[in-house]
C-alpha positions as CSV (number, residue, x, y, z in Angstrom):
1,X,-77.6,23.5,-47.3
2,X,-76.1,20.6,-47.9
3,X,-72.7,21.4,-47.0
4,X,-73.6,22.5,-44.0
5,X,-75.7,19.4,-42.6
6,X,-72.2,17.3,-43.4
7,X,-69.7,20.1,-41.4
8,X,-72.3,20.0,-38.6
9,X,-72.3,15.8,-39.1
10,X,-68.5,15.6,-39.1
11,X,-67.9,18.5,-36.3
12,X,-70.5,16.2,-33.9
13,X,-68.5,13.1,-34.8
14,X,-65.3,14.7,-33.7
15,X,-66.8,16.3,-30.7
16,X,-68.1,12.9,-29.7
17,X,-65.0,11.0,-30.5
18,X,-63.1,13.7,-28.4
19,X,-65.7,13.2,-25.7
20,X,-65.3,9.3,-25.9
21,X,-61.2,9.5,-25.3
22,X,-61.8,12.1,-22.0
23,X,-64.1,10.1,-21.0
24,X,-62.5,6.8,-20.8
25,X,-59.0,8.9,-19.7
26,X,-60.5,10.5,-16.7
27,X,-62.0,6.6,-16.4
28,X,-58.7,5.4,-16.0
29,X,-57.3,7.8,-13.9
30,X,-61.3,8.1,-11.3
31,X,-63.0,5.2,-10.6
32,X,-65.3,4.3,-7.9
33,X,-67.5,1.1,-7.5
34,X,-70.8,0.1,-6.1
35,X,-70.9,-2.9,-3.4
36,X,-74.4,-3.9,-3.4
37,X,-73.5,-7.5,-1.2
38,X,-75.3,-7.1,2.2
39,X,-72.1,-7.9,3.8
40,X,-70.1,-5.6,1.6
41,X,-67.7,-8.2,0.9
42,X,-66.0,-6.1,-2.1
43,X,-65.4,-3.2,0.2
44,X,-62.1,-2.9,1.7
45,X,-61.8,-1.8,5.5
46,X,-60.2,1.5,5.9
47,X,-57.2,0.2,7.5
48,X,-57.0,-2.3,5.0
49,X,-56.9,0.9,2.6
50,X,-54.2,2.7,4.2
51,X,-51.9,0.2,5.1
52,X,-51.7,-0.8,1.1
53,X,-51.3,3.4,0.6
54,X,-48.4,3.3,2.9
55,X,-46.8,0.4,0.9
56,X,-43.1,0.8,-0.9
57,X,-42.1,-1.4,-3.5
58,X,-43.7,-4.0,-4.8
59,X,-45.5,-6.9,-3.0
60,X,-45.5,-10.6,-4.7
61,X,-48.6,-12.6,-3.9
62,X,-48.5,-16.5,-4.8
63,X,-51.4,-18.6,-4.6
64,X,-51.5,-22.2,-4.7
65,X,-55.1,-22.7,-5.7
66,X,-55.5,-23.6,-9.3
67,X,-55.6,-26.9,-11.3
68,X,-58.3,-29.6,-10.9
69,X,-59.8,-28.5,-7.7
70,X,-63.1,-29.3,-6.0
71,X,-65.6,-26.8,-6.8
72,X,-65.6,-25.1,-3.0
73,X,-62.3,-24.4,-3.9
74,X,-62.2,-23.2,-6.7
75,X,-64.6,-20.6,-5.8
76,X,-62.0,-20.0,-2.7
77,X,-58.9,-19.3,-5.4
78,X,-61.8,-17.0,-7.7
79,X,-62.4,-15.1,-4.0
80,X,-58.7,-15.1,-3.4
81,X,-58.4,-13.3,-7.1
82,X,-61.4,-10.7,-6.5
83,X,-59.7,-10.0,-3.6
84,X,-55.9,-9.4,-4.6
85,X,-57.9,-7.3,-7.6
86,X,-59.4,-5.4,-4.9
87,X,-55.9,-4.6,-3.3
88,X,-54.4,-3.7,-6.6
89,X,-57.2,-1.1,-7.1
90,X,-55.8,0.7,-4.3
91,X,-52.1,0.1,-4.3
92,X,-51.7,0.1,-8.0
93,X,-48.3,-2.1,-9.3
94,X,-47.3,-2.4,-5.9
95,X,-49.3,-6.0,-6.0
96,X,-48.5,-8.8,-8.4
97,X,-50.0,-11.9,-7.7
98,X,-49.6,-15.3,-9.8
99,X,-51.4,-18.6,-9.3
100,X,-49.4,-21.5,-9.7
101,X,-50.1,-25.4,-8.4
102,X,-48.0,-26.4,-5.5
103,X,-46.9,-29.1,-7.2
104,X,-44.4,-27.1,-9.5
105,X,-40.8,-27.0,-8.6
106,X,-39.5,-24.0,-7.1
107,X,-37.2,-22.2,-9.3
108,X,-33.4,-23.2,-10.1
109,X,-34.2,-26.2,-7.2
110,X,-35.5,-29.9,-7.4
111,X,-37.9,-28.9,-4.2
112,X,-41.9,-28.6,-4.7
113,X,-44.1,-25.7,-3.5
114,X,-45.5,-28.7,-1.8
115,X,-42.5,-29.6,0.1
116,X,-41.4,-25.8,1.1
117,X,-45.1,-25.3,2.9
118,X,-44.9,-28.5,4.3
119,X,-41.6,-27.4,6.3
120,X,-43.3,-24.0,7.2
121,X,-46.0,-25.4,8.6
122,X,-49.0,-25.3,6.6
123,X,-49.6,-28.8,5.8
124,X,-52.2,-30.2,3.0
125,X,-55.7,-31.0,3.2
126,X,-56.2,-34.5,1.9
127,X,-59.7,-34.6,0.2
128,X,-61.3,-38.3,-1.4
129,X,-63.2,-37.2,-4.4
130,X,-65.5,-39.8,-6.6
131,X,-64.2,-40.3,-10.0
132,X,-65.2,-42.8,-12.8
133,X,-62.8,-45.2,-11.6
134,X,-63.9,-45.1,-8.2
135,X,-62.6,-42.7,-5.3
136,X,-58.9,-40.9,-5.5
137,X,-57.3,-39.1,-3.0
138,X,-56.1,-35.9,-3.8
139,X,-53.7,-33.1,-1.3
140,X,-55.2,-29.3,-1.6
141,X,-53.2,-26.8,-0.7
142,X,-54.8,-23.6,0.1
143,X,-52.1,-21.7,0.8
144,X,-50.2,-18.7,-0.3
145,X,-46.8,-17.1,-0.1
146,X,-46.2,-13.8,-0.4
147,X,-42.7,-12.5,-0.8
148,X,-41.4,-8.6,-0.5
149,X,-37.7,-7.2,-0.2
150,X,-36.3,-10.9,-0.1
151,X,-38.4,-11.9,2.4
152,X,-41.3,-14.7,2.1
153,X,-43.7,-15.3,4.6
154,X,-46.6,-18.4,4.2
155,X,-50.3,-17.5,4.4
156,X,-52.9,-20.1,5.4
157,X,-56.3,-19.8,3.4
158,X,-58.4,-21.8,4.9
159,X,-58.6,-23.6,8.5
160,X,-61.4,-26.2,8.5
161,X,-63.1,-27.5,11.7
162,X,-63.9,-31.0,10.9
163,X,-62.1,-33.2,7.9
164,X,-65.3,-32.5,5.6
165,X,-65.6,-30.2,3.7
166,X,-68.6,-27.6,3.6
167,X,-70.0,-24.7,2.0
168,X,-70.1,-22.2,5.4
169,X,-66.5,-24.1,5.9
170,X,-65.2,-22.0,2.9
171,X,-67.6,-19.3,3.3
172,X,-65.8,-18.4,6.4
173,X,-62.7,-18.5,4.7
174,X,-63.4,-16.1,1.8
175,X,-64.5,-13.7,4.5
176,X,-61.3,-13.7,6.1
177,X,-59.6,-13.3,3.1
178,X,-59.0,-9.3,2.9
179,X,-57.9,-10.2,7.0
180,X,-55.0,-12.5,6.2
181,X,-53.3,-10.9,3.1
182,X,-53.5,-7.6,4.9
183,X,-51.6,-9.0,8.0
184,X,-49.4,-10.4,5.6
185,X,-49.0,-7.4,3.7
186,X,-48.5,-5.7,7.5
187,X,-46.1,-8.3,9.1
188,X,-43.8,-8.2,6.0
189,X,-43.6,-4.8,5.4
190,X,-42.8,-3.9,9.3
191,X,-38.8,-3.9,9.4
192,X,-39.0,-4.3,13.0
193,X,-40.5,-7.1,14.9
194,X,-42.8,-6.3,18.4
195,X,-41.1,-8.1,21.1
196,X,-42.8,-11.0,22.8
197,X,-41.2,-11.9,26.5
198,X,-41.6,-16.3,27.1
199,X,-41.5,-16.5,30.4
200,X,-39.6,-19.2,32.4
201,X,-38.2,-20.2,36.2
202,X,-41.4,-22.1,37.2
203,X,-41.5,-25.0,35.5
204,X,-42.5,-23.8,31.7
205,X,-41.3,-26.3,29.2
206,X,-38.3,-25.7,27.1
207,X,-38.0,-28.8,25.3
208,X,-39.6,-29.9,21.8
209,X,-42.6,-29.4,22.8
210,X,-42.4,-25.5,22.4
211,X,-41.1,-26.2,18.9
212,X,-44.2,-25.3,16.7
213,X,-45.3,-22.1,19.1
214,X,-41.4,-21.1,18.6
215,X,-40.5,-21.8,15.0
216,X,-44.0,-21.6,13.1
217,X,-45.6,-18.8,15.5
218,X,-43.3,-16.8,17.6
219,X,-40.2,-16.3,15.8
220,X,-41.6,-15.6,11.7
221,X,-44.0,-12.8,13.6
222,X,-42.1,-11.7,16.8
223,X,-38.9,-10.6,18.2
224,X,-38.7,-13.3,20.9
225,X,-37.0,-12.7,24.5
226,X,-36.9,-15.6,27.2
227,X,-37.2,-13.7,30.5
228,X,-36.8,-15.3,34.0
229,X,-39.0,-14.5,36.4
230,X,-36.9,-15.8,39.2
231,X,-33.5,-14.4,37.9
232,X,-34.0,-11.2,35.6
233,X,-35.1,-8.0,37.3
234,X,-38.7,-6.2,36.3
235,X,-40.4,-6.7,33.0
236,X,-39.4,-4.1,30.5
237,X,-42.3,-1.9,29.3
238,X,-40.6,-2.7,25.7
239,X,-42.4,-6.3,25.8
240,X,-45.2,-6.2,24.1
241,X,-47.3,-8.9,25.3
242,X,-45.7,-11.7,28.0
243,X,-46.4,-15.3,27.5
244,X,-46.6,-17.8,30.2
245,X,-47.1,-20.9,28.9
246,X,-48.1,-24.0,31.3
247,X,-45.9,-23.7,34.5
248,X,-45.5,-26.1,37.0
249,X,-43.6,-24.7,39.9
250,X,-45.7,-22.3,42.3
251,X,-44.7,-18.4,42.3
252,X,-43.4,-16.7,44.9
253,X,-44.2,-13.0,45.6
254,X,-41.3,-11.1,43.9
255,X,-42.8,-13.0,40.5
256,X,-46.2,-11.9,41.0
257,X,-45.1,-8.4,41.9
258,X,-43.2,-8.1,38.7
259,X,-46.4,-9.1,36.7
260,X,-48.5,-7.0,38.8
261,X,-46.3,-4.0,38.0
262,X,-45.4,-5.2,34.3
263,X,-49.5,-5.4,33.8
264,X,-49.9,-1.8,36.0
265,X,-47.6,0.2,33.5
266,X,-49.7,-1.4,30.5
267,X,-48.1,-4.8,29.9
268,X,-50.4,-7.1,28.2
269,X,-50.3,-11.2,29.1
270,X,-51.5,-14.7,27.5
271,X,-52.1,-17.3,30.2
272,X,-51.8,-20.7,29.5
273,X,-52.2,-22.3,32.4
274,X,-52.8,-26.3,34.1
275,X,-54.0,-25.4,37.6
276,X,-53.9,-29.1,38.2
277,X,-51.3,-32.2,37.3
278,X,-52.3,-34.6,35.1
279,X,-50.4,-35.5,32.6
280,X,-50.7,-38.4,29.6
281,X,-47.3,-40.0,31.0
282,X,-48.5,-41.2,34.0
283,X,-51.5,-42.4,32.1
284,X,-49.8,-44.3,29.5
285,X,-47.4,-46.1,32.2
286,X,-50.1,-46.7,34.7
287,X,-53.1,-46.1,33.0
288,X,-54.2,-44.5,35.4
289,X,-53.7,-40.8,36.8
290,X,-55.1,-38.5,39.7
291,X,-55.4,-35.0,38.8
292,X,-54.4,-32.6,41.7
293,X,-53.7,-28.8,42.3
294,X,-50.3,-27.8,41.9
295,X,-50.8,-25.0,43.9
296,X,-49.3,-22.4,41.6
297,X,-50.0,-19.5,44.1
298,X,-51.9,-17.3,40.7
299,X,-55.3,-17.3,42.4
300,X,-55.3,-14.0,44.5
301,X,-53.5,-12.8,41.0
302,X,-56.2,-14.4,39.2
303,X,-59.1,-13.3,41.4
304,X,-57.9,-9.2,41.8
305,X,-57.5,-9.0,37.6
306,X,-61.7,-10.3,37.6
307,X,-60.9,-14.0,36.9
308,X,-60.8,-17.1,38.8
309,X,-59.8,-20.9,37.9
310,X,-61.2,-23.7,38.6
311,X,-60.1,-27.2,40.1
312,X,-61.7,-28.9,38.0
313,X,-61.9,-31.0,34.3
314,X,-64.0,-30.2,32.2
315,X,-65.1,-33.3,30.2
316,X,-67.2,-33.1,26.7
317,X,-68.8,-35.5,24.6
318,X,-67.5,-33.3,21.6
319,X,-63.7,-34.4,22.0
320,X,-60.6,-36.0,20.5
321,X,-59.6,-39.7,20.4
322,X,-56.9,-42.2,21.6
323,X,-56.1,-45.5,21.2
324,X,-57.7,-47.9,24.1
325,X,-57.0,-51.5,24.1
326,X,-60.8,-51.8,24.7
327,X,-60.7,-56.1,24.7
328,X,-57.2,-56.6,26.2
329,X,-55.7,-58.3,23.4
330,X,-53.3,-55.6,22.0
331,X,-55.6,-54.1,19.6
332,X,-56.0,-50.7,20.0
333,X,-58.6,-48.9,18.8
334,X,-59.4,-45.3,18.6
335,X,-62.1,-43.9,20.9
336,X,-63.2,-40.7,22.2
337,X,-61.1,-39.5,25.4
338,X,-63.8,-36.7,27.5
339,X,-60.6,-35.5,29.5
340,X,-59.7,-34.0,25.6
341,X,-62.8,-31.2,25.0
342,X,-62.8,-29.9,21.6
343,X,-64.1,-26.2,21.9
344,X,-66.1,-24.6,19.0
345,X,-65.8,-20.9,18.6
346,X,-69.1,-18.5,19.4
347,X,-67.9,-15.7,16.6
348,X,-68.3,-13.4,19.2
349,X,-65.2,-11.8,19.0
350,X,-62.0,-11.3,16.2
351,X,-60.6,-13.6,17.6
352,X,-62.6,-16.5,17.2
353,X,-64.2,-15.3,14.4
354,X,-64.5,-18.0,12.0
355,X,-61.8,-19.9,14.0
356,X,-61.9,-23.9,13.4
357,X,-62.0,-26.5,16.6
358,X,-59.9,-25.9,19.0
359,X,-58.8,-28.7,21.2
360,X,-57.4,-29.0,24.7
361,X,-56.2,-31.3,27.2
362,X,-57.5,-31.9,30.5
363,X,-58.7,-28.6,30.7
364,X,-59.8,-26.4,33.9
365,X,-63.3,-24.3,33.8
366,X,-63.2,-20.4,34.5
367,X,-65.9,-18.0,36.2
368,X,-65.8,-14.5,35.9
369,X,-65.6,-12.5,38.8
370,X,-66.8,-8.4,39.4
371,X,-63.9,-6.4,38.7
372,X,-64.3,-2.2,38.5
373,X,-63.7,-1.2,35.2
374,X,-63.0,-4.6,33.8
375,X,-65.1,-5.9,30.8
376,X,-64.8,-9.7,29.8
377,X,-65.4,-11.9,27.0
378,X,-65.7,-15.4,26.6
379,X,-63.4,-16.8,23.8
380,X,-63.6,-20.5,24.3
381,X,-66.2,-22.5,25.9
382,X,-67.6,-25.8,25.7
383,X,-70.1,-27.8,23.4
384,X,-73.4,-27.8,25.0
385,X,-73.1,-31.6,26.2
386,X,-70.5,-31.0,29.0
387,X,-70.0,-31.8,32.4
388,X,-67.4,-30.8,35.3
389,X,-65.6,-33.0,37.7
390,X,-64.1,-32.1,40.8
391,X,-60.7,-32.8,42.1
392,X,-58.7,-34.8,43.1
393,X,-59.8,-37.0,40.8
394,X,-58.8,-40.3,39.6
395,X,-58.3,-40.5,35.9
396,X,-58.3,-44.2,34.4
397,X,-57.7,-45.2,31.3
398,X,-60.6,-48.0,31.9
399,X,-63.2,-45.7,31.5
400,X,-63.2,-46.0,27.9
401,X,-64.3,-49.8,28.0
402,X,-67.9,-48.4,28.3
403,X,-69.6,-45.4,26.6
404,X,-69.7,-42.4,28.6
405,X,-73.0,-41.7,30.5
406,X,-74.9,-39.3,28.1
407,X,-77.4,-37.9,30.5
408,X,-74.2,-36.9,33.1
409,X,-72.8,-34.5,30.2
410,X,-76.2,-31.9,30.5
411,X,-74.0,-28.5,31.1
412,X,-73.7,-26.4,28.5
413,X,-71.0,-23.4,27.4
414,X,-68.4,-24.2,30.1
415,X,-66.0,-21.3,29.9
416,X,-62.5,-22.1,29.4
417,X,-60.7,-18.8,28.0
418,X,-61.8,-15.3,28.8
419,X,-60.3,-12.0,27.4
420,X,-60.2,-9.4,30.1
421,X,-60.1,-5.7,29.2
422,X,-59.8,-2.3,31.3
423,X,-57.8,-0.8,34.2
424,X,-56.7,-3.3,36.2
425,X,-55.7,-2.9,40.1
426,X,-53.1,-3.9,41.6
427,X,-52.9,-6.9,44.1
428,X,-50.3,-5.3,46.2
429,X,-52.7,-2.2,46.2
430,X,-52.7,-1.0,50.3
431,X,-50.5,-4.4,50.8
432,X,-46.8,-3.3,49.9
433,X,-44.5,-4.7,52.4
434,X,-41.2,-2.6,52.4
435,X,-38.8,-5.5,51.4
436,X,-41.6,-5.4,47.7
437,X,-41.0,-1.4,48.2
438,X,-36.9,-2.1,48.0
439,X,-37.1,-4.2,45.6
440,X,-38.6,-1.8,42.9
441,X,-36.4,1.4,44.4
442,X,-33.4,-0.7,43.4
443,X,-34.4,-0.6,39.8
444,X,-35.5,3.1,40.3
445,X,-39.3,2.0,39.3
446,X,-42.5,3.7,41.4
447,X,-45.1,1.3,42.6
448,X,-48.6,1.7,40.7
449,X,-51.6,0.9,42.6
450,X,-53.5,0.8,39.2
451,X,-53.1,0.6,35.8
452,X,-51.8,4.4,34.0
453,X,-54.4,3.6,30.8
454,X,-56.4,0.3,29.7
455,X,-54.8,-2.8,28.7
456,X,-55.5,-6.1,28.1
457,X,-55.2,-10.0,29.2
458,X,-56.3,-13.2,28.3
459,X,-56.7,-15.9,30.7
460,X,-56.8,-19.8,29.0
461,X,-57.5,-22.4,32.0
462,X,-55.2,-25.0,29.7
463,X,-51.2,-25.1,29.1
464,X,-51.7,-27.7,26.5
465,X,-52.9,-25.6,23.9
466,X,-49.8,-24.1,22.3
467,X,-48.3,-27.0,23.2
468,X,-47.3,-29.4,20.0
469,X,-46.8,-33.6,20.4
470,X,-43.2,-35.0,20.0
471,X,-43.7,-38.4,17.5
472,X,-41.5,-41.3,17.6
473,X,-37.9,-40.1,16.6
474,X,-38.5,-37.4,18.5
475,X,-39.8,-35.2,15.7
476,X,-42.2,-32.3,16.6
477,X,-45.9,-31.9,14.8
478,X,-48.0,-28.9,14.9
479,X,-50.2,-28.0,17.5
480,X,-53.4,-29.5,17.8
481,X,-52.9,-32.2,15.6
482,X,-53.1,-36.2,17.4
483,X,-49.9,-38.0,17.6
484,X,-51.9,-41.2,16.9
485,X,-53.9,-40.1,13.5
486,X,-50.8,-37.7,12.5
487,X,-49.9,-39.8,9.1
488,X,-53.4,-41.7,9.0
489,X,-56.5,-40.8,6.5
490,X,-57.6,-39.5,9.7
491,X,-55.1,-36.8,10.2
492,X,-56.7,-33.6,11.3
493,X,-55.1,-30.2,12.5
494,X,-57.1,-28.6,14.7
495,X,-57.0,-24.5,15.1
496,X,-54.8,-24.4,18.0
497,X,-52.0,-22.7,16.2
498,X,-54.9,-20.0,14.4
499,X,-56.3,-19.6,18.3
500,X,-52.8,-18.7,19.6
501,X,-51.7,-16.3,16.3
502,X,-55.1,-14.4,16.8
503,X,-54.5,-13.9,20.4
504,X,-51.3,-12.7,20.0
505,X,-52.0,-10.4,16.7
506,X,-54.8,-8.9,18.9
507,X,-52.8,-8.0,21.8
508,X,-49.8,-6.9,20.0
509,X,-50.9,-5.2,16.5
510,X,-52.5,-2.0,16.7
511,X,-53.3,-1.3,12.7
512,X,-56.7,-1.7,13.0
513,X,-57.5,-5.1,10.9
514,X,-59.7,-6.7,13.6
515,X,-62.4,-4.8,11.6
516,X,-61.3,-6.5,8.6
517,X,-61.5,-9.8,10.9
518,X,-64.5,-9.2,12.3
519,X,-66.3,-9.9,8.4
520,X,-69.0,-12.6,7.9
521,X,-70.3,-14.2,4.8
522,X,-73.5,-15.6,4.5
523,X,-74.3,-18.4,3.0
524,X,-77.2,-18.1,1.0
525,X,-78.4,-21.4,0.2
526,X,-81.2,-22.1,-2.7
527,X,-84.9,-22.9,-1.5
528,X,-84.5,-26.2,-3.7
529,X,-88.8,-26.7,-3.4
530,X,-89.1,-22.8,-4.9
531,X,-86.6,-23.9,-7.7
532,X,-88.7,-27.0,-8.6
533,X,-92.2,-25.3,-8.5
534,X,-91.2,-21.9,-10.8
535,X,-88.1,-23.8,-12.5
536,X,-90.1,-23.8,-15.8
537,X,-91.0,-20.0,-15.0
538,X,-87.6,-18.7,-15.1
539,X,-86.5,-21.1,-18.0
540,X,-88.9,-19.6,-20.3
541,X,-88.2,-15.7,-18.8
542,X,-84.7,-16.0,-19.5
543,X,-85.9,-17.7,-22.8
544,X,-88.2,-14.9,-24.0
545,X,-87.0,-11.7,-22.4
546,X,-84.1,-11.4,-24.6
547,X,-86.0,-12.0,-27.5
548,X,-88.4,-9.6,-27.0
549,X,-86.1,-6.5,-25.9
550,X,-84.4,-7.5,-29.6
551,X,-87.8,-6.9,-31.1
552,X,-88.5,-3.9,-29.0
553,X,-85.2,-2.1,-29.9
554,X,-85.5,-3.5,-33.7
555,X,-88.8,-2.2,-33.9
556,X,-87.9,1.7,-32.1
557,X,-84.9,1.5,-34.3
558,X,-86.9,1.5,-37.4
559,X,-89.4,4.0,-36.2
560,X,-86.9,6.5,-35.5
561,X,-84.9,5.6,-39.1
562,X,-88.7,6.5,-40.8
563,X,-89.4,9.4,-38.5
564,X,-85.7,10.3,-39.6
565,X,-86.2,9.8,-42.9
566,X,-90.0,11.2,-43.4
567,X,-88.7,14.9,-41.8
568,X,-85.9,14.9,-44.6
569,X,-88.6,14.6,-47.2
570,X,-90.6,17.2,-46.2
């Protein structure tokens, strides 16, 4: 009898053992997980999912947020881990990712981490922290790069709206998170590059002002084409999304008709356009300018698509500064400039979602206009202490000696970009003229009264946006960062750059990640009188639960050994 009680003990032990090893083999080879968040932050999109499916070789993720960091972010950098961790659940080895400070030298060269972002564009943070020794300034770089087939591309973490840090700040940046690596992951893994068309003949710039939207935008992300609109025949249906970026010279028919027909056949366009002059030049030499229409001939474009601009300014008490010599002595001092509005996103769309300020320059407003078929959404507007001024309109640099009149500024959510969506018609619809008919016969391409499937536009009543200031020396800075506090403790970039990459992405990429965009965090902020009134409470339940689910398990424990026991006895 004996015997046979320790086979049957030893032949359970193996069949358990053997059970233990399947078990944790299938483990390791069938997993699933549970997100209980609310916002089911550890779930990635589907897209998400298949585009790291789809990836060959392996992808090299690093992230420059480690070291001595503030707390915010260093919960950013544990996000950023969870979240490259989530990716590697799904594409296996085919992620590595290392975090490293960006301090370190690059490999085989005297250059920092520091220095290489620096030059591609994604400048430093610089935070004042209190020490024992009083305050220190200290450069946070929340950055990555993330490198694949001898390629390296930089990704920006975080893009603040205001020099402070806060919670919702970094909040919003852990929610786009799964957004930016997987664009990364898209952008670098896509051997060929969509083609974005600059157009140019009526007065766009072409100098160094372009150089940021060019060299940190257009040309890691696109393939880009200059196309004259004057000069080069129609708009090839190749170009995935035409840029016109501030002009200054009107257009003439045969440049409207090949937009018109580019649009028709499914072309997609970014507007950035000044319907009036007035420029900082003239204000610096004179201080003083008047703003008038330049009579660009886009308003019967404008007006048929379900859009029409304004001329106007838009003026905001939420806006940038210049320097004023406010007591005529020669020392300047910084002030806020109305003619500057500094637009906070609505998070009503992937592309502003969690976007940062975005600031403009002498800006236009827009209405929105009935168009069949057309749906549009407001992507930038103003704060809610705004007013508009009509035109012309003199612009004096003397306005600054006393504050602005609050109680003009009353008019809230002035809209200043609009994303238009839909079947557009054409403006030439029932107006061809047979010279416009020639024109597209010599190319051998057939008029269309109306678009041949939906498409998209987005209309931005400023050409300053993706516009970036020239410094003394004539070196370029990024867009939407102030000439006069670029250097200062009060250097600040705002998301003008962000704005005009998420426009572009939107229009161009069709993988599917503006679902991974369109993620929110909440912050969820402790009720600090709750703490205090059951703080004792929970001090002694964490105290004395433990303890007593020890005694409870000691106690069934030796219950069962004497109920074990007793039975052998009998």
């Amino acid at each position: 009898m004996a015997f046979k009680k320790q086979y049957y003990s030893r032949v359970s032990i193996l069949v358990a053992g053997l059970f233990l090893l399947l078990l944790n083999w299938a483990a390791s080879v069938w997993h699933t997980r549970i997100d209980f968040t609310a916002e089911k932050r550890f779930t990635l999109s589907e897209a998400t999912k298949n585009l790291l499916k789809k990836t060959e070789g392996v992808i090299e993720v690093q992230v420059f947020l480690t070291g001595n960091l503030p707390s915010g972010f260093r919960q950013l950098g544990k996000s950023t881990e969870e979240m490259l961790q989530e990716f590697k659940e799904v594409a296996g080895n085919k992620i590595e990712y290392h975090f490293i400070s960006a301090d370190e030298k690059m490999p085989g060269t005297a250059t920092s981490y520091a220095d290489t972002l620096v030059s591609m564009g994604l400048y430093p943070i610089n935070l004042t922290s209190q020490v024992e020794q009083g305050q220190q300034q200290q450069l946070v770089y929340p950055a990555a790069f993330m490198a694949y087939n001898n390629r390296v591309i930089p990704i920006s973490l975080y893009q603040g709206k205001t020099p402070l840090i806060n919670f919702q700040e970094l909040s919003s940046a852990a929610a786009l998170l799964e957004y930016k690596l997987a664009d990364g992951i898209s952008k670098i893994t896509t051997n060929e590059k969509p083609v974005v068309a600059f157009a140019i003949g009526n007065g766009e710039p072409e100098d160094y002002s372009t150089y940021d939207l060019v060299q940190n935008v257009l040309k890691p992300n696109y393939t880009l084409f200059t196309f004259n609109l004057k000069t080069q025949p129609l708009l090839p249906k190749e170009f995935k999304v035409l840029l016109v970026v501030k002009p200054t010279l009107p257009f003439g028919d045969d440049e409207k008709l090949k937009i018109d027909q580019y649009v028709m056949n499914g072309g997609k366009i970014i507007w950035f356009v000044d319907r009036l002059d007035a420029e900082m030049d003239s204000l610096q030499i004179k201080n003083e300018v008047i703003a008038y229409d330049r009579n660009l001939n886009l308003t019967d474009l404008y007006f048929r698509y379900g859009v029409r601009q304004n001329p106007d300014l838009v003026m905001d008490l939420q806006c940038d500064q210049l320097p004023f010599d406010v007591n005529g002595n020669g020392q300047f001092e910084l002030l806020p400039w109305n003619y500057f509005p500094v637009f906070d996103s609505k998070n009503n769309h992937p592309i502003n979602r969690n976007l940062g300020f975005v600031v403009g320059r002498f800006v236009n407003s827009i209405d929105t206009i009935e168009a069949a078929g057309i749906k549009k959404t407001i992507l930038l507007s103003s704060s809610a202490n705004a007013r508009k001024i009509g035109t012309p309109a003199l612009i004096s640099g003397k306005e600054n000696v006393n504050a602005p009149e609050n109680d003009k500024f009353k008019t809230a959510n002035i809209p200043v970009a609009v994303l238009l969506e839909g079947k557009f018609r054409s403006l030439y619809a029932n107006r061809l003229s047979q010279a416009m008919q020639d024109s597209l016969l010599k190319y051998n391409a057939q008029y269309l009264p109306e678009n041949i499937h939906d498409t998209k536009m987005i209309m931005v009543a400023d050409g300053d946006i993706p516009l970036n200031a020239v410094i003394k020396g004539g070196q370029p800075i990024a867009m939407g960062m102030n000439p006069y506090t670029y250097g200062t403790q009060r250097e600040f970039m705002f998301a003008n750059r962000e704005f005009v990459l998420n426009c572009l992405e939107f229009l161009v990429n069709e993988n599917g990640l503006s679902e991974a965009r369109g993620k929110d965090f909440v912050v969820r902020l402790l009720d600090i009188k709750k703490v205090k009134e059951e703080k004792k409470f929970w001090q002694g339940f964490n105290t004395i639960l433990p303890v007593i689910l020890v005694l409870i398990f000691a106690l069934f424990f030796t219950w069962m050994r004497k109920r074990k026991y007793a039975k052998r006895n009998l």
